[in-house]
N, C-alpha and C positions, 0 to 999 in steps of 0.2 A: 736487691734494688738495681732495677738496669734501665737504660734509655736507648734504643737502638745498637745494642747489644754487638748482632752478628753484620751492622753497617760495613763493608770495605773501604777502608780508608787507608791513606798515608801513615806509618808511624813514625817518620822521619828516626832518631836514634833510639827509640824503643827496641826497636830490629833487634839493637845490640845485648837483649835478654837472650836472645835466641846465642845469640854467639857466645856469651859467658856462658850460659849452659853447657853447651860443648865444649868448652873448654875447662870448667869445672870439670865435666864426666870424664876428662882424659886427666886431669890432675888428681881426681880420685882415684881412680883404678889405676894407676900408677903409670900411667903410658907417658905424664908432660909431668917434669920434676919444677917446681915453685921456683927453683935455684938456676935452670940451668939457663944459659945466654942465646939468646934469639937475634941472627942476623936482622936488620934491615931491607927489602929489597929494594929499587929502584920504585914499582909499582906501589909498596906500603909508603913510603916517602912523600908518593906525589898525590897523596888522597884528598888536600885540603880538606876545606870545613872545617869544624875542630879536630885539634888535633895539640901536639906538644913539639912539634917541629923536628921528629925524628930524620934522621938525614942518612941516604943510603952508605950502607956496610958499618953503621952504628949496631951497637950492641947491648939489648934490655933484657933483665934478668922475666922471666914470667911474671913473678909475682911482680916488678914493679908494670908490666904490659896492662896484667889484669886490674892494678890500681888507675890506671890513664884511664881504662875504658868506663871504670866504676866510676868515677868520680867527676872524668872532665868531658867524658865521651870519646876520647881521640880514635880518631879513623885510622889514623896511621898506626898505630898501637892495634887494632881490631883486626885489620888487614896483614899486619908482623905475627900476628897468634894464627889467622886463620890458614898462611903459608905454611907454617910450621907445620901445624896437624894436617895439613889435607894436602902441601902440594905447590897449590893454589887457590886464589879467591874463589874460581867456580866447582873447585872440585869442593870445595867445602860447603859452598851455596845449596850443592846438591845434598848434603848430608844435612842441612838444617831443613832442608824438605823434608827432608825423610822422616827425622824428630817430626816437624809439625804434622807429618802426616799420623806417626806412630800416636803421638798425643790428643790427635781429634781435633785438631786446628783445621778445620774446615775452610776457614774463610779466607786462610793463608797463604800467600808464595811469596817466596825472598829472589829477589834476584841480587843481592849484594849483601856483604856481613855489617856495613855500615847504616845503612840508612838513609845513605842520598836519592839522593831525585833518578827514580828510573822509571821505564814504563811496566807494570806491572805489575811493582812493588808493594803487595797490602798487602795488610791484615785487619784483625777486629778488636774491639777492646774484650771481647771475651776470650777469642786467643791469646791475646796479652795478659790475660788472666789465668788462661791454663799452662802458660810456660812459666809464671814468674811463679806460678805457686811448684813448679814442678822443680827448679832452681832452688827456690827457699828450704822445700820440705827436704830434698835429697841433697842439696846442698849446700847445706848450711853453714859453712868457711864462707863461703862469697861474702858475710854479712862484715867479715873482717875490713871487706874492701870497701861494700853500698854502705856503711854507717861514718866512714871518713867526711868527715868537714873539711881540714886543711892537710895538706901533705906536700912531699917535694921530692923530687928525681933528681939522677946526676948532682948527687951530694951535697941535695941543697940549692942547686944552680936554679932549680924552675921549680917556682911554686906551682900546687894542684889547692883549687878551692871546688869543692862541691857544686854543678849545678843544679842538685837538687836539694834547696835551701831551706826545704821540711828537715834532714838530718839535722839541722841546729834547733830549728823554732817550734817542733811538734813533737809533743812525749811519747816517747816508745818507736820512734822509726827506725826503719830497720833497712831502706831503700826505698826506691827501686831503680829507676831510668829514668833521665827527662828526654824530649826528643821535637828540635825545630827544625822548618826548611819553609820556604815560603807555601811551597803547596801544603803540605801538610797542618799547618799552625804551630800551636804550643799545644805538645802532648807530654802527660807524665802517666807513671805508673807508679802510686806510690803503696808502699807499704808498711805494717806499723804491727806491734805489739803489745799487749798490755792484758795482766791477769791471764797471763800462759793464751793468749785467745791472738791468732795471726788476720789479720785484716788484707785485703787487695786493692784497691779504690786505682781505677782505670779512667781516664780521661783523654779524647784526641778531639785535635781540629779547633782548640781555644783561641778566641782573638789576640791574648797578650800573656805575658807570662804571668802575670800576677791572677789572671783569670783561672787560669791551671791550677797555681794551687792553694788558690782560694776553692773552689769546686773540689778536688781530691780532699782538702782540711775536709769540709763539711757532708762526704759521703763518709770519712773515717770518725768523725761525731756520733753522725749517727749511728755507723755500725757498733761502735763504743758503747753508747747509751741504749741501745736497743734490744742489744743482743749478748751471750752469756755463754763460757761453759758450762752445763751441768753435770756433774757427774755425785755419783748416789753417795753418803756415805757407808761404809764396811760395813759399820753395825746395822743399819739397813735391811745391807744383801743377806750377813751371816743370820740375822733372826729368820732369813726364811727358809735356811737350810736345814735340809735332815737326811738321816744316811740312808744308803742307798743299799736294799740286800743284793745279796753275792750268793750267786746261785754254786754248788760245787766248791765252795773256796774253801779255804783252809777258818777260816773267817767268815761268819756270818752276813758282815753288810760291812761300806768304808762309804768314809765322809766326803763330803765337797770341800774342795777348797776352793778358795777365790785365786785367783793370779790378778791380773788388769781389770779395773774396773772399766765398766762401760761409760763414757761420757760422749755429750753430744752438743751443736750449736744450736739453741733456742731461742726465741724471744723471750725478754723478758717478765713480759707478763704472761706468758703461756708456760711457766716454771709450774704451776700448780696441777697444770692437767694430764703430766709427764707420769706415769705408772712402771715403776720399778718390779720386774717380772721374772722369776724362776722358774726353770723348768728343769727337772732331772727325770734321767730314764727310769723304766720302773723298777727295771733288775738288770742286775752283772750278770757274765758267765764268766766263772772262772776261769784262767788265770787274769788277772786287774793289775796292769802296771804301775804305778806310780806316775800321775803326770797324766793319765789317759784321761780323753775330752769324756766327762759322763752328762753333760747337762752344759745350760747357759743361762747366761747373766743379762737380759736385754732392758733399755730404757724403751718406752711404747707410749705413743701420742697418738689420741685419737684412732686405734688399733693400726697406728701404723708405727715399724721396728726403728726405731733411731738410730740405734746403737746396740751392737752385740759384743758378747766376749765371751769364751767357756769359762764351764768350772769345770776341774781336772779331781781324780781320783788322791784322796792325799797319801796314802801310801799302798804296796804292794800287797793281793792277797792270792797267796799260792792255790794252785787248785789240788783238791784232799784226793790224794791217791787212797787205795785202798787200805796201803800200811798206815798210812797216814789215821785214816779211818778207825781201824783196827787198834792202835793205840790208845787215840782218843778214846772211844767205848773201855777198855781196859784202864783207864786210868778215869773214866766217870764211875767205873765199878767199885771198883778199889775206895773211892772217896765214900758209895755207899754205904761199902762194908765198914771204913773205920766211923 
């Protein structure tokens, strides 16, 4: 469901999905430790808009940086992380291009890790869809930060309250960013959980705030009500399996096994048209490892592939040397004669 999708617009603190990304991908791979203490510059200090009043040559551990930016938006906090990793703000600007270019954010340029007013500064609600989904699937600790309601820094000293007030009133949220400036409006990005099934619901440019997330609630309704995992059950797949001969092997033929089932996002009422589809090769050649892809598992709508997964060989079948051979015949003899 989209409404002018690849529009360029303002995302005012949306932006700041793009900088958590980065900043996750450098706490994952072990480059930025959750622990370690991040100066202040004079420049993080002076970023207004929101923020938590960080004051130059202060010092914030990361994970409480990443909580400011999750929760309250703070610029100054966004600005302290983007120094750390890159330098400086622009040298780090340039690396969130780069992500958005890697990722197909077409419609994108950052010129700043916050979200304020610059010229040139857009993107799309569909890029905002393709970075947040890119953050959630691969980085899924941030959810530790984007699901916080209430929290506090400097021991207590300064409360953090969520600006985005779906984490308390809407089941299953999970985040994402809210993001205001005059140009821009009320934009959020919100997203949500429920029934293993991940939801995005993108919104920019709203008259008030209440408009925002009212509009993001009722695209995450629908996508709720509308739509569905399917995935086959076992018994299913295994009644349409059968083994597979082994040309040479020590072993005449070896079975399919399942590993991951195929599942896919469908409409609800288009569950019934969904065709659960086997296909295995029609012969091995020996040697057949254990684990070797011999066939697939695919969900098929309307002759089109939903969803694929292989079936793997379930165990090893040696290939029959000649002694090997020779044995066998002498030991099928042998059984004649007794």
């Amino acid at each position: 469901l989209q409404q002018n999708a690849h529009q360029k617009l303002e995302p005012a603190s949306v932006t700041k999905i793009m900088t958590l990304l980065l900043v996750m991908e450098a706490v994952d791979s072990g480059r930025l430790s959750l622990d370690e203490s991040v100066p202040v510059s004079a420049h993080a200090a002076g970023m207004g808009g929101s923020q938590v009043y960080l004051k130059e040559g202060e010092r914030l551990s990361v994970s409480d940086l990443i909580k400011c930016v999750a929760v309250v938006s703070g610029n100054d906090c966004a600005v302290a992380l983007a120094e750390r990793l890159s330098g400086s703000e622009s040298a780090f600007v340039e690396q969130m291009n780069q992500k958005a270019q890697a990722l197909g954010m077409e419609d994108t340029h950052f010129v700043n890790c916050t979200g304020l007013p610059a010229p040139g500064h857009l993107t799309s609600a569909y890029d905002i869809a393709l970075m947040s989904r890119q953050l959630l699937l691969h980085h899924p600790d941030i959810r530790q930060y984007t699901t916080i309601w209430t929290d506090s820094i400097r021991n207590g000293a300064f409360g953090l309250t969520n600006t985005n007030r779906l984490v308390r009133f809407y089941d299953g949220t999970t985040g994402l960013k809210t993001g205001t400036t005059d140009a821009a409006g009320h934009c959020l990005c919100a997203t949500a959980t429920r029934d293993g099934m991940d939801l995005i619901a993108v919104v920019m440019g709203c008259k008030d705030s209440d408009t925002r997330f009212e509009e993001t609630k009722q695209l995450l309704d629908y996508g709720f009500s509308s739509f569905m995992i399917y995935q086959p059950q076992q018994e299913e797949v295994q009644a349409q399996l059968t083994p597979v001969p082994v040309v040479c092997g020590a072993q005449t033929e070896v079975l399919p096994q399942i590993g991951e089932l195929p599942k896919a996002v469908v409409r609800r009422d288009e569950v019934e048209e969904i065709e659960v589809a086997v296909e295995l090769v029609p012969e091995l050649q020996a040697p057949v490892l254990q684990g070797d892809s011999i066939g697939t598992v695919s969900l098929i709508r309307q002759g089109e592939t939903l969803s694929q997964e292989p079936l793997t060989a379930s165990q090893t079948v040696e290939r029959m040397t000649f002694a090997k051979s020779l044995k066998a015949l002498l030991r099928g003899l042998a059984q004649v004669q007794g």
